[in-house]
BALO-525629 format. One record per residue (C-alpha): residue in three letters; y, z, x negated. Coordinates in pm, whole numbers, plus 32768, in hexadecimal, padded with zeros to 4 digits. Each point is the difference from the previous one (the first is absolute). Layout:
N
<atom resn="ALA" c2="Y" c3="Z" c1="X"/>
...
% end
This chain:
77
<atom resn="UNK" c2="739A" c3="3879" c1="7A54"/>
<atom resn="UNK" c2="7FD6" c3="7F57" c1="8126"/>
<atom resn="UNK" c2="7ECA" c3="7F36" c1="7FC7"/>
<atom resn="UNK" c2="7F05" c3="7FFB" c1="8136"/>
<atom resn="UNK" c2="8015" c3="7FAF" c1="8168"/>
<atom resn="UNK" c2="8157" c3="8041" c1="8096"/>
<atom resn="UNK" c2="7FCD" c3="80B3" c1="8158"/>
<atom resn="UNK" c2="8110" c3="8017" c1="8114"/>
<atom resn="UNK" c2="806F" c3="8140" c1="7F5B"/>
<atom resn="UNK" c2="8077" c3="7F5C" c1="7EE6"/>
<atom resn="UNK" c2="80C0" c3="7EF3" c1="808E"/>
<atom resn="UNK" c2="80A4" c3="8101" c1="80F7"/>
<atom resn="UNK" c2="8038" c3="809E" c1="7E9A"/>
<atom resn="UNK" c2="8086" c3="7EC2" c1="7F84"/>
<atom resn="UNK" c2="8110" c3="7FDE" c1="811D"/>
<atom resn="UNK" c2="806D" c3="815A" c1="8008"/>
<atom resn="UNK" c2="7FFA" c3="7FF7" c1="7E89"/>
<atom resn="UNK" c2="80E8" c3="7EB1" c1="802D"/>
<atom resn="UNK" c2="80E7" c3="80A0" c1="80F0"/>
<atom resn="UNK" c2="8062" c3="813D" c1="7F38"/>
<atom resn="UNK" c2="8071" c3="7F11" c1="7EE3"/>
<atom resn="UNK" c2="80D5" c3="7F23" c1="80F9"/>
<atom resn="UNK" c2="80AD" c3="8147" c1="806B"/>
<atom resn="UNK" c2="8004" c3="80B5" c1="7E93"/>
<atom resn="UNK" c2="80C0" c3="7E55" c1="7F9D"/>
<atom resn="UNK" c2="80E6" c3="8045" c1="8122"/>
<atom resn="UNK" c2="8076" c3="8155" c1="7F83"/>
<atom resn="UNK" c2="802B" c3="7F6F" c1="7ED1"/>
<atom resn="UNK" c2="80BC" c3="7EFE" c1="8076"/>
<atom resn="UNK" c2="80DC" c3="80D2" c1="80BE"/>
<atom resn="UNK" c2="806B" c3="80E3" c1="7ED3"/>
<atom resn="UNK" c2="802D" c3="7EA6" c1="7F42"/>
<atom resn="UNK" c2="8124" c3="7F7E" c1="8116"/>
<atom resn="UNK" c2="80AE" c3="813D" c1="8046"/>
<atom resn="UNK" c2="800C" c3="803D" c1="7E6F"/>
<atom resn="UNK" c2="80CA" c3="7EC0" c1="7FF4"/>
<atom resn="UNK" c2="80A1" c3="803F" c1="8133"/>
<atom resn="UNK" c2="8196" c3="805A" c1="7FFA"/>
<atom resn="UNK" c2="8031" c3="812D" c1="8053"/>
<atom resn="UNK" c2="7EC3" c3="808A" c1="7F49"/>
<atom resn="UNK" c2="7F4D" c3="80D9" c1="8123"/>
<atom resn="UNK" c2="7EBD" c3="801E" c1="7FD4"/>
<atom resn="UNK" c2="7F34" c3="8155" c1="80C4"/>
<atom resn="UNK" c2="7E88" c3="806A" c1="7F5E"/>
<atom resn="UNK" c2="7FB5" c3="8119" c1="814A"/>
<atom resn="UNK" c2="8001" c3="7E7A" c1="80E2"/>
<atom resn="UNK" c2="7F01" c3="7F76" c1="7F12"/>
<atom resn="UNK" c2="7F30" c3="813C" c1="7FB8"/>
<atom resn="UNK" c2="7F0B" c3="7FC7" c1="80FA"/>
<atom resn="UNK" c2="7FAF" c3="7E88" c1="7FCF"/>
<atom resn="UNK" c2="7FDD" c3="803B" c1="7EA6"/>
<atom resn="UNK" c2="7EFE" c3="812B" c1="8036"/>
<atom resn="UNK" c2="7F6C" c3="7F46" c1="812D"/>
<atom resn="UNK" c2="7FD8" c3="7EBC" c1="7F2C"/>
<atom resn="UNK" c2="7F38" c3="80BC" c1="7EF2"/>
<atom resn="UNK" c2="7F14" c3="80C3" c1="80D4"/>
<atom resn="UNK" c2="7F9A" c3="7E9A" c1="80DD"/>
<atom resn="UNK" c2="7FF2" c3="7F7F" c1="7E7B"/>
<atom resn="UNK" c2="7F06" c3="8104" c1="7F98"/>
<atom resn="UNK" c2="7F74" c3="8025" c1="8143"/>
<atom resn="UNK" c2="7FBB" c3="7E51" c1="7FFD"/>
<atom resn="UNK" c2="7F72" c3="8008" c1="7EA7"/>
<atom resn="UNK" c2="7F0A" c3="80FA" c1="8082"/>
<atom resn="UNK" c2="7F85" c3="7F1C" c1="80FB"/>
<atom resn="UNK" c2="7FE9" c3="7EEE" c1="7F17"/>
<atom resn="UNK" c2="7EEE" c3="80D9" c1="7F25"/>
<atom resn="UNK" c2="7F36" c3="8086" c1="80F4"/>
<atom resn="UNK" c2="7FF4" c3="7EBB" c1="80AC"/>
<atom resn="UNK" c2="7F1A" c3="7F32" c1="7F20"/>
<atom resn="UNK" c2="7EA5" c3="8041" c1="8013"/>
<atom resn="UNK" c2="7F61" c3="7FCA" c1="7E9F"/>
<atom resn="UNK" c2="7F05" c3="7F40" c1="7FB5"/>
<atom resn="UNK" c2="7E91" c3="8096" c1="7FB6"/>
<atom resn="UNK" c2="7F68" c3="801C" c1="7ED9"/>
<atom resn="UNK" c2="7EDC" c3="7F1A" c1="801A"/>
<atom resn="UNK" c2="7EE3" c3="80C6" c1="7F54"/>
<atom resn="UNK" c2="7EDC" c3="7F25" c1="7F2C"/>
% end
């Protein structure tokens, strides 16, 4: 999948791609300690939009990863 030549779009790719699953972990995180937490208060609407921004920077990362690597030619005999 991502055999080739990596170009700078893919490693921008790679760190964007890196960054949405740090934040997507933290979220999880989060609902991990408040669920233990006494009293249980835990609010979905404050997490909404890191979860939805962490999957669009995912998808949008994993994009940039495939279209950065230049494949190889085909070398014709």
């Amino acid at each position: 999948m991502f055999s080739g030549e990596k170009t700078r779009i893919f490693w921008w790719g790679l760190v964007i791609f890196g960054i949405a699953i740090v934040e997507l972990f933290t979220v999880l995180w989060y609902w991990l300690v408040s669920y233990s937490s006494y009293p249980y208060y835990f609010n979905w609407i404050v997490l909404g939009p890191p979860i939805f921004g962490g999957v669009v920077f995912l998808l949008i990362g994993l994009y940039m990863m495939i279209s950065g690597v230049k494949k190889e030619e085909a070398i014709a005999s």
